[in-house]
N, C-alpha and C positions, 0 to 999 in steps of 0.2 A: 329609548335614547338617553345614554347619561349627562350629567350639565354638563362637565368636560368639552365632550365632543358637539354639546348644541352652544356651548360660550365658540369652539373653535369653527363650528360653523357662520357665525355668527360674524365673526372674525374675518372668514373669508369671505362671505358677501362682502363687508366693507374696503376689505382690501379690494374687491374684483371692483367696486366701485371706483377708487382710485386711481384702480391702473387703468382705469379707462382714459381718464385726461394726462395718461407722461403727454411728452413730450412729442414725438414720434408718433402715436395717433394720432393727436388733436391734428396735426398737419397732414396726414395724409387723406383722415378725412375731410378737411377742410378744404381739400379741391376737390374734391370731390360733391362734399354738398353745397359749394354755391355755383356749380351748374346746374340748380334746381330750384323751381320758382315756387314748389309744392310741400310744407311742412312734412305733410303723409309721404311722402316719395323719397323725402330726407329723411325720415324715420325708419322708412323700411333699409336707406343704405345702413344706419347705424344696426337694425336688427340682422342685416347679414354679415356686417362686420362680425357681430357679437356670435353670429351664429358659426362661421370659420372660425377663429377663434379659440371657441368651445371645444370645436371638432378635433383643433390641433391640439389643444391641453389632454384630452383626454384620452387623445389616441398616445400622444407618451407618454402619460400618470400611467395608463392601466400596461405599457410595456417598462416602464420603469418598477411598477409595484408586482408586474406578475415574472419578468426575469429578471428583475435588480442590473438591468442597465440603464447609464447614466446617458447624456449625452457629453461627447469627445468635448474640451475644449477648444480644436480647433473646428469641429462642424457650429459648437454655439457663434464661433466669431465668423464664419461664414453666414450661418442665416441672418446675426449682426449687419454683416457687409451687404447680407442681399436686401435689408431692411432698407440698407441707407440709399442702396440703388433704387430699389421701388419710390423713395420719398423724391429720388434727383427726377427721376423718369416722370411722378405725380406733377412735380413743380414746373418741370420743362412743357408739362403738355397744358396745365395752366397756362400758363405764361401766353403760348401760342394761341389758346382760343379766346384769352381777353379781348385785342384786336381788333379780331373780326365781330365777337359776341357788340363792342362799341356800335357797331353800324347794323346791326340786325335789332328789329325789333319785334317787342311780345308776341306771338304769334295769336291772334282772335280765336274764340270756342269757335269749332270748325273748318279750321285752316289746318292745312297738314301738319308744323311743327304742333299741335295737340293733341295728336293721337296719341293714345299710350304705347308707350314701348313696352315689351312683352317684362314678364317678371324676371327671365333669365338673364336677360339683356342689360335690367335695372339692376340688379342684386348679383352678378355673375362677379364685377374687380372689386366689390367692398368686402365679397364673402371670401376673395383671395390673399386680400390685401390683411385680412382679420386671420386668415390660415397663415399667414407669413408669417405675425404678429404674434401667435399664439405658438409656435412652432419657437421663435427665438426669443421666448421667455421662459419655455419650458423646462428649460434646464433650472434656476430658479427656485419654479413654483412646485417641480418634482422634488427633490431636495428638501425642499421646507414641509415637504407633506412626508417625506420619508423621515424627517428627524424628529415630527411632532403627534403621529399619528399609528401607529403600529398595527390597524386592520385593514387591507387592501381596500374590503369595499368601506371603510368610512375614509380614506383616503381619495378614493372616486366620487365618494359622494362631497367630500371637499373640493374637490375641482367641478363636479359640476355646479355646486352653488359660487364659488369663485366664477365662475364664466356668465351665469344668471348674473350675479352682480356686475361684471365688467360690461356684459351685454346691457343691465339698463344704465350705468351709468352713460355708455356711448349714446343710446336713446334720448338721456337728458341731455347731451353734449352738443346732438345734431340737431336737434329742437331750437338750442339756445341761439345757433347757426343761422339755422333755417330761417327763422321766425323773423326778422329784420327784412333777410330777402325779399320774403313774400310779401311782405308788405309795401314794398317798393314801389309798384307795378311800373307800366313801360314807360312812366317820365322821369322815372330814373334809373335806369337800363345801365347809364354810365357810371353811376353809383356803383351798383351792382357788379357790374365787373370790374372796376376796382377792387371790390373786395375782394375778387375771385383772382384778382392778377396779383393782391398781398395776400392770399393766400397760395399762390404761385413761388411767391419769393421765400415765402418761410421754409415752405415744405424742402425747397431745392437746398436754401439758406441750410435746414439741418441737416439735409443730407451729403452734404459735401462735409459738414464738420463731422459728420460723425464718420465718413471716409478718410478725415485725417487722424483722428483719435483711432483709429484700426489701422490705422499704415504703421 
């Protein structure tokens, strides 16, 4: 491997690291994990985000680099619009289960709300929400790897270390999240959802502006 391509590697883990905290992530998963009282469980949503994602980067790197098509500007400003809608839809259903989450409390080791929910069920909307995410940025991150990179596979292999990096920074992101929650426990349940009903407002809060900025 020559230093070029391990400096440009290099490069895009750090980039994938930052794009984990725009905008538009941080809120969507942030209603996400504070309906969760479990570090680990918050970590696994950030590794499915990161793991969708990946899937969508590199499912258009490798059809952008092996037939040289781009994506339309009007499909990037739709997946744009379907982003902003996923974040109104994320916010609104925050919003809704603040509320009631106020007057429920911790559920005790052995009480039905502690069972675990299957893996599919935990990981199934952050791995969509990461596919969505990864799908309208891809126009982008294919482009900057088509005009800086000139071998398909070292071009894949920059997206796949770009999504390694955007996957842990989301992991460090959900941690930072989580970790307050959990420490809460149920005497301050209203704390807690708080957080999760301002993480309700932001989400919806950017999603509407970012459906005025595409109107």
């Amino acid at each position: 491997m020559d230093a070029s391509l391990t400096a440009a590697l290099g490069v895009g883990f750090l980039f994938g690291l930052r794009h984990a905290t725009d905008a538009d992530h941080v809120a969507a998963m942030s209603t996400l994990v504070t309906q969760q009282r479990s570090v680990a469980r918050s970590c696994l949503l950030g590794a499915f985000w990161g793991a969708g994602h990946t899937v969508a980067l590199l499912g258009a790197g490798a059809t952008t680099l092996a037939l040289g098509l781009t994506v339309a500007p009007h499909v990037e400003r739709a997946l744009e619009l379907a982003v902003a809608c996923v974040l109104i839809a994320l916010g609104v259903r925050a919003l809704g289960r603040a509320p009631v989450s106020l007057h429920r409390h911790a559920p005790r080791r052995g009480e039905p709300g502690h069972q675990h929910a299957p893996l599919l069920r935990i990981g199934g909307r952050p791995f969509l929400v990461g596919l969505l995410h990864g799908l309208a940025g891809s126009a982008a991150l294919t482009l900057l790897v088509l005009s800086s990179i000139a071998r398909p596979l070292d071009g894949l292999l920059y997206i796949i270390v770009f999504g390694v990096g955007s996957t842990a920074g989301m992991l460090g992101l959900t941690t930072v999240i989580a970790l307050p929650l959990s420490c809460t426990g149920a005497r301050w349940n209203t704390a807690a959802r708080a957080v999760e009903a301002a993480a309700g407002v932001g989400s919806l809060g950017l999603g509407l502006w970012l459906v005025w900025q595409l109107a």
